[in-house]
C-alpha positions in Angstrom: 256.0 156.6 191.9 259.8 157.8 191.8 260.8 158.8 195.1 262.1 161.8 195.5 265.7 163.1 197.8 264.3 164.4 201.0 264.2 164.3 204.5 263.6 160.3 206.1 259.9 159.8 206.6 260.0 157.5 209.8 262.8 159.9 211.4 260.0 162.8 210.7 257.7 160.7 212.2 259.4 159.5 215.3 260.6 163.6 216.0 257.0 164.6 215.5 256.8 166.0 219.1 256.8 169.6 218.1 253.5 171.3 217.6 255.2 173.0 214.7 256.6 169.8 213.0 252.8 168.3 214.0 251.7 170.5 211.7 254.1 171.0 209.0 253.5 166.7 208.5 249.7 167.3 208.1 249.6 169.9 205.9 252.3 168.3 204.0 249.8 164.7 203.7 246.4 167.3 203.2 248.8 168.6 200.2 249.5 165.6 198.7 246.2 163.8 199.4 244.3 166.9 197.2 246.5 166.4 194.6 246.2 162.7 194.3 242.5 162.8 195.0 241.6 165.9 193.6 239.1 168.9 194.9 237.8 167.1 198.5 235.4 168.6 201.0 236.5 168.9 204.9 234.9 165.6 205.6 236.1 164.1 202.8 239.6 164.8 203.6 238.7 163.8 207.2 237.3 160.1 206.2 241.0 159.7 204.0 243.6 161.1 206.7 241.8 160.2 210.1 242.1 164.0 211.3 239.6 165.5 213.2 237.6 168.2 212.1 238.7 170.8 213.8 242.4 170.0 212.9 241.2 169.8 209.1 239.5 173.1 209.7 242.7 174.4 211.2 245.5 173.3 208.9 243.1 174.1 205.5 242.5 177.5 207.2 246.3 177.7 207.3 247.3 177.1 203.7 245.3 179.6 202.4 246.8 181.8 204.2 250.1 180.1 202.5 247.9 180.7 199.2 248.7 177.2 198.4 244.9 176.2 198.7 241.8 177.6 197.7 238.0 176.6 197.6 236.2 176.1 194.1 232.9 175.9 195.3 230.6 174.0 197.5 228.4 170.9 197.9 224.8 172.4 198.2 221.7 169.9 198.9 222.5 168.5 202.3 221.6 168.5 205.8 223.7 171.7 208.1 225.6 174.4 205.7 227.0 173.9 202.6 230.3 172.0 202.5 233.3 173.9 200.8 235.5 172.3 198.1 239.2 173.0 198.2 241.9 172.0 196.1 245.1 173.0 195.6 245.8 176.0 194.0 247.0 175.7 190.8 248.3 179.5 190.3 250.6 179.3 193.8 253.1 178.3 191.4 254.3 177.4 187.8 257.4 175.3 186.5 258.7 175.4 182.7 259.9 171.9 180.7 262.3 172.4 177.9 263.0 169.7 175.1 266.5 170.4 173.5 266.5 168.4 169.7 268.5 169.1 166.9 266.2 171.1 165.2 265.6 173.3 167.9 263.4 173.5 171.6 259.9 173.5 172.4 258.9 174.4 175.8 255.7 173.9 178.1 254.8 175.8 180.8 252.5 174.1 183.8 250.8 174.9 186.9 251.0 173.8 190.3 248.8 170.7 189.6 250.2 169.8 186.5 247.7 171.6 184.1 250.1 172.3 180.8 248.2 175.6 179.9 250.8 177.1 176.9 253.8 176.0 175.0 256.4 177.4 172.8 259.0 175.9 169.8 261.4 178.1 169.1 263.0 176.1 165.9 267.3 176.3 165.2 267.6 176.9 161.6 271.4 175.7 161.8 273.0 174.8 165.4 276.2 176.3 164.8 274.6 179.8 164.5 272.6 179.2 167.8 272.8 180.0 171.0 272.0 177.6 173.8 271.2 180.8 176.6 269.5 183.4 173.5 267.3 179.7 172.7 266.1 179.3 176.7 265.2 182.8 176.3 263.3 182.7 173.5 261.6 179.8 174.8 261.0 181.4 178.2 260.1 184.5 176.9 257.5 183.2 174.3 255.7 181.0 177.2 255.7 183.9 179.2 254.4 186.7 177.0 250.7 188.0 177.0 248.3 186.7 179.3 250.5 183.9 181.0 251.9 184.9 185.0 254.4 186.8 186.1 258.2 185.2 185.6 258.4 185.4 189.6 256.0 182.5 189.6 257.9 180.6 188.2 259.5 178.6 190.5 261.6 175.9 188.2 262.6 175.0 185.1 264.1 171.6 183.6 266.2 171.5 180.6 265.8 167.8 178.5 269.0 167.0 176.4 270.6 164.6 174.9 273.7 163.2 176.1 275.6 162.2 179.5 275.8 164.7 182.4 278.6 164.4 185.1 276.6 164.3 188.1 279.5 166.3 190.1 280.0 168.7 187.5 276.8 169.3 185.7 278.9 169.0 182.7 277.3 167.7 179.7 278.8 165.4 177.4 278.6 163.5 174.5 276.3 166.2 172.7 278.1 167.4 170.0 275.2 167.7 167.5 273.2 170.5 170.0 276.1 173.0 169.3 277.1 174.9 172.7 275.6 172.8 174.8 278.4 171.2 176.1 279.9 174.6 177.6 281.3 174.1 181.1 278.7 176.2 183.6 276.0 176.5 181.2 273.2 175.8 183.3 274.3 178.7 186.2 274.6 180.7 182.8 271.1 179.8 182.0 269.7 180.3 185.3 271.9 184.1 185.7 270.1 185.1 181.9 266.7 183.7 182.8 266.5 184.6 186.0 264.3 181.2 187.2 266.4 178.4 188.9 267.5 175.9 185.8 268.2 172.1 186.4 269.5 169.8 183.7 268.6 166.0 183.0 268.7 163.7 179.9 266.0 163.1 177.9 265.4 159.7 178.1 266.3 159.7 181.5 263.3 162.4 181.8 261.0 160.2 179.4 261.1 157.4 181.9 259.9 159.8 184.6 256.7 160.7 182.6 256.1 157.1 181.5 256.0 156.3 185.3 253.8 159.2 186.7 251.8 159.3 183.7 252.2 156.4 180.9 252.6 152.4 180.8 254.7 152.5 183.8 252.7 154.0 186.3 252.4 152.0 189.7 255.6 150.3 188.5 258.5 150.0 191.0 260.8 148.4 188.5 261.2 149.1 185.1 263.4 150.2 181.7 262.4 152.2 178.7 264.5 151.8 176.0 263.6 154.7 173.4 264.1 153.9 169.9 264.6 156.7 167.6 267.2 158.4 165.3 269.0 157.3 168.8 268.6 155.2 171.3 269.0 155.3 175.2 267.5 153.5 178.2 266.0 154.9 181.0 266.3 152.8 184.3 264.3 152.9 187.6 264.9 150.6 189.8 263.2 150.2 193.5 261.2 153.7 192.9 264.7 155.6 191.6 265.3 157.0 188.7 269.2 155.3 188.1 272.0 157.6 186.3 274.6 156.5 187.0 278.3 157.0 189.1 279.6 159.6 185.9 275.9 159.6 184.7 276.2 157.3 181.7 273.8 154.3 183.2 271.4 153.7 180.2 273.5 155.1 177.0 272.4 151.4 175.5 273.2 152.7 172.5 277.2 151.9 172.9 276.2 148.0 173.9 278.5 145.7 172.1 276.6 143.7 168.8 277.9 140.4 167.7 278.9 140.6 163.8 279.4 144.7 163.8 282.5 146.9 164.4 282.1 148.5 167.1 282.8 152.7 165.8 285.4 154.3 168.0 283.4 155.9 170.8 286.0 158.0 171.4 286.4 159.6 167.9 282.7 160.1 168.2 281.7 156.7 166.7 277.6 156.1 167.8 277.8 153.1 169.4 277.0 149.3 167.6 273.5 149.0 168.8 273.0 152.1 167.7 273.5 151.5 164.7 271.5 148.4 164.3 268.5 149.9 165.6 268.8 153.6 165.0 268.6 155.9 162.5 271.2 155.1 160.3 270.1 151.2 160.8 266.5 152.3 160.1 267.7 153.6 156.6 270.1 150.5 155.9 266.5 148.3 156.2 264.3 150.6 154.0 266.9 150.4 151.2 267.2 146.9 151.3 263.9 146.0 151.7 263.1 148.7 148.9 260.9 151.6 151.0 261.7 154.8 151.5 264.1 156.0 153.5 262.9 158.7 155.6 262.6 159.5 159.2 263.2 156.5 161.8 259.2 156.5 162.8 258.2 157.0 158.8 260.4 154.1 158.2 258.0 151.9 160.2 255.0 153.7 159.7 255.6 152.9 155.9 256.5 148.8 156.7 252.7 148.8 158.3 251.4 148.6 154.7 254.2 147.7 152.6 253.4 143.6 152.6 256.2 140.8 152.6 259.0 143.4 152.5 257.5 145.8 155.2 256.7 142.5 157.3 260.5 141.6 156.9 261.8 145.1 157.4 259.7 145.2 161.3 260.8 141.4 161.8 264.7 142.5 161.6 264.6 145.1 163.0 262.4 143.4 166.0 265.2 141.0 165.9 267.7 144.0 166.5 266.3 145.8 169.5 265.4 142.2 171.2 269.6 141.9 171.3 269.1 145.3 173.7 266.3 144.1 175.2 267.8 140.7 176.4 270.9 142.4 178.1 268.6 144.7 180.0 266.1 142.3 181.1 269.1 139.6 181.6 270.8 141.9 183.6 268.7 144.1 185.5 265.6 141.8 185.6 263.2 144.4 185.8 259.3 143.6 185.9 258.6 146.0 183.1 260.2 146.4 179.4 258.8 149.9 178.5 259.0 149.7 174.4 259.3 154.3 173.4 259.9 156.9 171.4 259.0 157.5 167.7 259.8 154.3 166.5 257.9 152.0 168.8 254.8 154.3 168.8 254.9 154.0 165.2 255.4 150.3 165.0 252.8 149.5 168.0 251.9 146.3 168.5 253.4 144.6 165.3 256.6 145.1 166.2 256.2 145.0 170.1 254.8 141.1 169.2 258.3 140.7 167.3 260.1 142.1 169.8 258.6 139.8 172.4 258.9 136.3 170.5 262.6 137.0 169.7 263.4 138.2 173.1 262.0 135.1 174.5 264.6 132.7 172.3 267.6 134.9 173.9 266.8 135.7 177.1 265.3 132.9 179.7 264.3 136.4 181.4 260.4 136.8 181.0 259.8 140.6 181.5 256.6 141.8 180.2 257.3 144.1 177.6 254.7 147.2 176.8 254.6 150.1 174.3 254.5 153.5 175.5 251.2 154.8 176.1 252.4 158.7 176.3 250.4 160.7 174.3 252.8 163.9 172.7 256.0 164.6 173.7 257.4 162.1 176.4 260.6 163.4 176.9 259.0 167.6 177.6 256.4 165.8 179.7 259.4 164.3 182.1 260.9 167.7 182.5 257.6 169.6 183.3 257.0 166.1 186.0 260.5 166.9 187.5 260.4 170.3 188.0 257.0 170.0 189.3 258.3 167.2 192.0 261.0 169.7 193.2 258.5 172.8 193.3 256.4 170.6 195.6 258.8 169.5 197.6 259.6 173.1 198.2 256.4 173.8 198.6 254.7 171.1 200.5 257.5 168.6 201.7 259.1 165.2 200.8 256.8 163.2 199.4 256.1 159.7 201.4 255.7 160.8 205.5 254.1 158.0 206.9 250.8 159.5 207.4 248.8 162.5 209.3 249.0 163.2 213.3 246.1 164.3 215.2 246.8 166.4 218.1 246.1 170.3 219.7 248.5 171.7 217.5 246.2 171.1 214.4 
């Protein structure tokens, strides 16, 4: 798991002489348990934290008073009463993802537990027309309308989008194809018009989160995803933490240095050199010479599948091209997972991932095991939603990782 900013575990534990604090650290562990477990009896919650009943009694008597637990039903057929189910409930809160692409946003809204139950695209017909507040709105608003919960429930949303953000400043940077979004105090403007708390993170950055809690990663203290599209980008976490960066530019692999290709200007706006061996506009450069069509980035290799000697060619190059990325990351960095994403990795699978692999191994002495992303939809919008939903439970339950449940009279 990522870990999360908060409060140190072991200094929670050692001040844990408060009846209060006593029980703020169990209900906290009886939070997270039910989330991680799922819908548990009183003795089943018992058996995994060690508390006594009647402190289990106590402290899930408690949080539904908080409304942050509810029962679901009960286990019938044994010996005394029937035992109660409780879970969390999934209606104490909700948090919104937004994905920010050229084309426009779409944006999914989730409960507590991390049920995605609507979204929303709102699509940008020309960026220089739009307006990056008027397209949260719409996105907000058209989650938000009919049958879905009040906006007061709503107790976060992330914004996913391209490009570096100052950690100081907020300030985004190096986005000039998502018109307006590189306004200075956008995100306060955001929040002001929308009236939900905003936060702001890049979208590859945010894919890596999701391919952690939810895809190849997952369990994985160390690891990169590099994200092959249109553009590239690498999103690094290293010992559990999500790595950005002193001005927020860790991972923008797309500016790495390639042997044999002019580097463009980065600072007339020039993409980067291994972006443009592996991105779009390399993409392209293969299908014409290897005589496909040149369409979008994943169409490109989806195509090379079953085009024969010339689609086996086109995938072996460009294999060759992203292993040159590959080998300064895992030469570098070292990290014991390689996560292959995006577009154009899903679309190539395991024919190019096999590339990738044997011409990594004659450049790099490094031997990271190298996956493809196993997200299902939209990683990026599922990192934002798994964000916002960490911070909302934070709020909610606190920091994530006390060392475990007290027993004691203050239940």
């Amino acid at each position: 798991m990522i870990r999360m900013s908060g409060p140190d575990p072991a200094g929670d534990r050692r001040g844990a002489d408060s009846p209060r604090l006593l029980r703020e650290i169990n209900d906290q562990v009886v939070l997270h348990l039910l989330l991680e477990h799922g819908p548990s009896t009183r003795g089943r919650i018992g058996e995994l934290t060690g508390l006594s009943k009647p402190t289990v009694s106590s402290l899930l008597a408690r949080l539904e008073g908080k409304g942050l637990v509810t029962t679901t039903g009960v286990v019938a057929g044994g010996p005394g009463p029937n035992a109660r189910i409780y879970a969390v409930d999934p209606g104490a809160a909700y948090v919104i993802g937004v994905h920010i692409e050229q084309e426009g946003a779409v944006a999914g809204l989730a409960t507590l537990t991390g049920e995605l139950i609507a979204t929303h695209q709102v699509p940008v017909a020309a960026r220089r027309e739009s307006s990056p507040v008027g397209e949260i709105e719409l996105a907000v608003g058209g989650l938000l309308d009919g049958a879905a919960p009040d906006r007061s429930r709503v107790r976060r949303l992330v914004v996913a989008t391209p490009g570096v953000i100052d950690p100081v400043t907020g300030h985004l940077r190096h986005a000039r194809h998502i018109r307006g979004w590189e306004a200075p105090g956008l995100i306060d403007t955001i929040t002001d018009a929308v009236g939900i708390p905003v936060a702001h993170g890049n979208d590859v950055n945010l894919a890596a989160v999701a391919e952690g809690a939810h895809g190849a990663a997952k369990g994985c203290e160390d690891y990169a995803l590099l994200w092959l599209d249109r553009g590239v980008g690498l999103g690094l976490v290293l010992d559990g933490v999500l790595r950005t960066g002193a001005h927020g530019g860790a991972g923008e692999i797309g500016y790495l240095g390639v042997p044999g290709i002019e580097p463009p200007r980065a600072d007339r706006g020039g993409t980067g050199a291994f972006q443009s061996l592996v991105g779009g506009q390399g993409l392209r450069a293969l299908a014409r010479r290897f005589g496909l069509r040149a369409g979008e980035p994943a169409a490109i290799v989806t195509a090379a599948l079953t085009a024969g000697p010339a689609g086996d060619e086109l995938l072996t190059e460009l294999a060759a091209g992203i292993a040159v990325g590959a080998a300064a990351v895992t030469t570098l960095l070292d990290p014991s997972l390689l996560v292959l994403g995006g577009p154009v990795a899903v679309a190539g699978g395991e024919a190019l991932r096999e590339r990738v692999v044997e011409r990594l191994g004659q450049l790099s002495f490094v031997r990271t095991r190298v996956a493809t992303s196993t997200l299902s939809g939209d990683g990026v919008l599922q990192g934002a939603v798994e964000t916002a939903l960490r911070s909302v439970r934070s709020e909610l339950f606190g920091p994530v990782g006390l060392s475990g449940p007290v027993n004691g009279r203050a239940g």
